[in-house]
C-alpha positions as protocol buffer text, in pm:
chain_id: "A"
residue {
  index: 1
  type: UNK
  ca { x: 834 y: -985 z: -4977 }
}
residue {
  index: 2
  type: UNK
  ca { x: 846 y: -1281 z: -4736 }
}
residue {
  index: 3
  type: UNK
  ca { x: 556 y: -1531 z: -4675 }
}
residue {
  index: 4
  type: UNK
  ca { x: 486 y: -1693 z: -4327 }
}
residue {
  index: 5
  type: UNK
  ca { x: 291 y: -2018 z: -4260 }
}
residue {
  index: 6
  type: UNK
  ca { x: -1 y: -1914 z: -4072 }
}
residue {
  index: 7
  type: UNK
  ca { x: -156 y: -2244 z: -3977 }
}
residue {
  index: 8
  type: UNK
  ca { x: -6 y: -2581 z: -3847 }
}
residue {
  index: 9
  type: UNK
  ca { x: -164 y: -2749 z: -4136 }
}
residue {
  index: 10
  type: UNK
  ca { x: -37 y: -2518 z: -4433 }
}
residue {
  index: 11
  type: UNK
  ca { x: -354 y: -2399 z: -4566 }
}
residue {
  index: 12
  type: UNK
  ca { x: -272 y: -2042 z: -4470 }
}
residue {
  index: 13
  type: UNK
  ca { x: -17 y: -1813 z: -4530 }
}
residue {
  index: 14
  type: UNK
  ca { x: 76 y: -1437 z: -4493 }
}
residue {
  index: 15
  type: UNK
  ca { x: 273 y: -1190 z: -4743 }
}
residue {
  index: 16
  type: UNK
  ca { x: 516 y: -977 z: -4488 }
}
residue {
  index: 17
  type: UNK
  ca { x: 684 y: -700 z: -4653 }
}
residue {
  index: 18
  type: UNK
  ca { x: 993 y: -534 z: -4592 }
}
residue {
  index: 19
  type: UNK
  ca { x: 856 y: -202 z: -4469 }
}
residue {
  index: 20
  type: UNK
  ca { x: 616 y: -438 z: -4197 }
}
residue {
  index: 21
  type: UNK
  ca { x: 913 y: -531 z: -4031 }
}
residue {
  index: 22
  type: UNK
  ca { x: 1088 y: -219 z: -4059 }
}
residue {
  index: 23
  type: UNK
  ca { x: 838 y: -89 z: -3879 }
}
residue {
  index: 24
  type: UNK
  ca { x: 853 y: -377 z: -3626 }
}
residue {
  index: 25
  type: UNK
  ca { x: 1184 y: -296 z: -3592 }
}
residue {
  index: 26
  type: UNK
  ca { x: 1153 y: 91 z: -3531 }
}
residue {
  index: 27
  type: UNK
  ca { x: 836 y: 25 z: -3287 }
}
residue {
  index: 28
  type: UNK
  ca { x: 1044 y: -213 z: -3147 }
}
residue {
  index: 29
  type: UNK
  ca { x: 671 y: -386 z: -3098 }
}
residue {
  index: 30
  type: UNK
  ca { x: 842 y: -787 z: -3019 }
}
residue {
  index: 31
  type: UNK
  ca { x: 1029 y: -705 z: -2741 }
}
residue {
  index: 32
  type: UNK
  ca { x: 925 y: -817 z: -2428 }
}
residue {
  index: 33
  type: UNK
  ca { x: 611 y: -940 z: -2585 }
}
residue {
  index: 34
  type: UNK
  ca { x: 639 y: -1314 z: -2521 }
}
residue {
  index: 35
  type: UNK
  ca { x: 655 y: -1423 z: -2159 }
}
residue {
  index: 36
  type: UNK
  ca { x: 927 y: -1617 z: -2017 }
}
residue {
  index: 37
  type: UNK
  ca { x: 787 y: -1965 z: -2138 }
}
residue {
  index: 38
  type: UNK
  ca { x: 822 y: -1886 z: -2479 }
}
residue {
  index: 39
  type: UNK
  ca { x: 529 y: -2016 z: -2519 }
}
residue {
  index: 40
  type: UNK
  ca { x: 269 y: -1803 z: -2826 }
}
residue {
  index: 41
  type: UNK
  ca { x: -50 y: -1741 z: -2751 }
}
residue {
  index: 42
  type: UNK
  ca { x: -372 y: -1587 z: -2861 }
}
residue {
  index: 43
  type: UNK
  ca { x: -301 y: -1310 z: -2522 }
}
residue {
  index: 44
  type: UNK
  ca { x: 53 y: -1237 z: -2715 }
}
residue {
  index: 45
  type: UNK
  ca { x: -107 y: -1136 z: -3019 }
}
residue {
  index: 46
  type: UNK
  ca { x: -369 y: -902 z: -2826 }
}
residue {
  index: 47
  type: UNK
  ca { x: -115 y: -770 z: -2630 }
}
residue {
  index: 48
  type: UNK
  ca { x: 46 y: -672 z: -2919 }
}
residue {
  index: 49
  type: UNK
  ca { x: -227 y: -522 z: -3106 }
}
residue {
  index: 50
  type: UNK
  ca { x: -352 y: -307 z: -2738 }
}
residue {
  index: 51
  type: UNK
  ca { x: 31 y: -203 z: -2767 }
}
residue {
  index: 52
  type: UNK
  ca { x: -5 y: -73 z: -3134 }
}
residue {
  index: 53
  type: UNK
  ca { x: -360 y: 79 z: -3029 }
}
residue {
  index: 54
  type: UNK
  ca { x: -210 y: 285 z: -2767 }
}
residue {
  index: 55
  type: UNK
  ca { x: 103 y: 383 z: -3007 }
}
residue {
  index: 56
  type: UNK
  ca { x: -141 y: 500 z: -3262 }
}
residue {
  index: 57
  type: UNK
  ca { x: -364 y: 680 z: -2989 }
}
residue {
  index: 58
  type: UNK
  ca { x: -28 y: 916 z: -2873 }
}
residue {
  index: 59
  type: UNK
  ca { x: 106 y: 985 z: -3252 }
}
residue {
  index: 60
  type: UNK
  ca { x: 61 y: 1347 z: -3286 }
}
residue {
  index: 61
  type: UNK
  ca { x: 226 y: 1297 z: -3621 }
}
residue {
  index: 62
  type: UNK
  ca { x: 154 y: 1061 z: -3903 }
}
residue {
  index: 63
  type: UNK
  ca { x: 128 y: 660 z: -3839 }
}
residue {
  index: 64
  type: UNK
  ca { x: 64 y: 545 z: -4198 }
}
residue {
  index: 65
  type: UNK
  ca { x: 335 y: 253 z: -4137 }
}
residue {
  index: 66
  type: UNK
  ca { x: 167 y: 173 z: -3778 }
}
residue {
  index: 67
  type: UNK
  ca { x: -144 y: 172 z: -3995 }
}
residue {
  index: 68
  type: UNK
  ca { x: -41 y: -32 z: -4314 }
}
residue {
  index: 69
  type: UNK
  ca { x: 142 y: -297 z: -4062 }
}
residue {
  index: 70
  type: UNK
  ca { x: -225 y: -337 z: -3840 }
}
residue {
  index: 71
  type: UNK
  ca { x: -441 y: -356 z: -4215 }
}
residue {
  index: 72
  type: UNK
  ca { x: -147 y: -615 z: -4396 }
}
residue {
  index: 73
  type: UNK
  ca { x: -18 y: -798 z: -4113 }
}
residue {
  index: 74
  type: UNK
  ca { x: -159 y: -775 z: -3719 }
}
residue {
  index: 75
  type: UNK
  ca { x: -530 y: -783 z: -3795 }
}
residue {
  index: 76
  type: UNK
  ca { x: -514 y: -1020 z: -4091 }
}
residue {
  index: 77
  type: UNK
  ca { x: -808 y: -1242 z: -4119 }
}
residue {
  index: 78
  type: UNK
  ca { x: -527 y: -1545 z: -4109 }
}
residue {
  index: 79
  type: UNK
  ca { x: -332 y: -1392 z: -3811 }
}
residue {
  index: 80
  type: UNK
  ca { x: -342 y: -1637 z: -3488 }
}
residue {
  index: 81
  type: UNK
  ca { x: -70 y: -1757 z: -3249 }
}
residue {
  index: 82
  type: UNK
  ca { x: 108 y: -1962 z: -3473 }
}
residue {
  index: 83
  type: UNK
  ca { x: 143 y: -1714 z: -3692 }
}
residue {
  index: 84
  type: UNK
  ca { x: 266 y: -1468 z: -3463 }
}
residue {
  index: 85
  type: UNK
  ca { x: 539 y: -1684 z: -3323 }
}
residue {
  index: 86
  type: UNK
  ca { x: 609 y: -1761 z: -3766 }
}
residue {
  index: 87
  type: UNK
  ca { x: 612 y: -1348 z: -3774 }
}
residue {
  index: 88
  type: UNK
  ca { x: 864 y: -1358 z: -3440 }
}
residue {
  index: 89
  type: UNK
  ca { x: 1108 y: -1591 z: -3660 }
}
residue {
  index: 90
  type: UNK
  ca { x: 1101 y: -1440 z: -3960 }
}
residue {
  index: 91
  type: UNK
  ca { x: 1202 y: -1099 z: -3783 }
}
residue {
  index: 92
  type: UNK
  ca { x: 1466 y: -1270 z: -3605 }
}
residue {
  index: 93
  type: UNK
  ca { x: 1611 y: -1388 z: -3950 }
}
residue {
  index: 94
  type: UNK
  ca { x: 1519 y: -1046 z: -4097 }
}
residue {
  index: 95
  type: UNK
  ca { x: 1680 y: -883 z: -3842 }
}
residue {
  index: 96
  type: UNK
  ca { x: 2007 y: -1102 z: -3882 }
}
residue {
  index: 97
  type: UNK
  ca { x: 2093 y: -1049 z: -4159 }
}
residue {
  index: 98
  type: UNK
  ca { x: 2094 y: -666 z: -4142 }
}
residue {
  index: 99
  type: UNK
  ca { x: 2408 y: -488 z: -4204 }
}
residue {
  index: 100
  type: UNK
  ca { x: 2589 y: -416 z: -3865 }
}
residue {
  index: 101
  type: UNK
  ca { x: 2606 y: -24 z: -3852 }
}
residue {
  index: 102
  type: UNK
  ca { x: 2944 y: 73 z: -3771 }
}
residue {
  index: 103
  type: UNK
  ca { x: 3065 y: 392 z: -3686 }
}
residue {
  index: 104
  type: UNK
  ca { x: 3385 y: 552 z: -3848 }
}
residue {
  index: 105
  type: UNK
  ca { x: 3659 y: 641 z: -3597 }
}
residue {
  index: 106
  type: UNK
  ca { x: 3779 y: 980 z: -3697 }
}
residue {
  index: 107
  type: UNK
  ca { x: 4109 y: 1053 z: -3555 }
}
């Protein structure tokens, strides 16, 4: 379990679990979210819930981890800009530190 700053000042903060950013990871829902300033903003984290709308919309099979990732994380009572650029580093790190997969070479 990881916790991200949600406000500048401190006074908010948000539990991020392993299995949230797995299933960032296998949505692959960062990537090409942020424009090319960099720059977080309150249309970032829209555009990233419309995106997880529409992937929930086409499941024909279950979503529970699409679900559980909009109820603990993208619709959050304490989820704003800043803390979806603190969500964008802690996947970075996350996904860092991940084991490379390798594949054996079978001669």
């Amino acid at each position: 379990m990881y916790t991200i700053q949600a406000n500048m000042s401190g006074t908010r903060s948000m539990e991020i679990s392993d299995e949230n950013l797995q299933t960032i990871s296998k949505y692959m829902l960062l990537q090409h979210l942020i424009s090319s300033t960099g720059v977080v903003d309150e249309q970032d984290l829209e555009k990233l819930r419309m995106n997880i709308r529409g992937l929930i919309a086409a499941q024909e099979t279950d979503c529970k981890d699409l679900l559980d990732l909009c109820i603990d994380v993208i619709y959050h009572n304490n989820m704003k800009a800043f803390g979806l650029q603190q969500l964008i580093n802690l996947f970075k790190e996350w996904e860092a530190k991940l084991p490379v997969e390798t594949e054996a070479i079978s001669e």
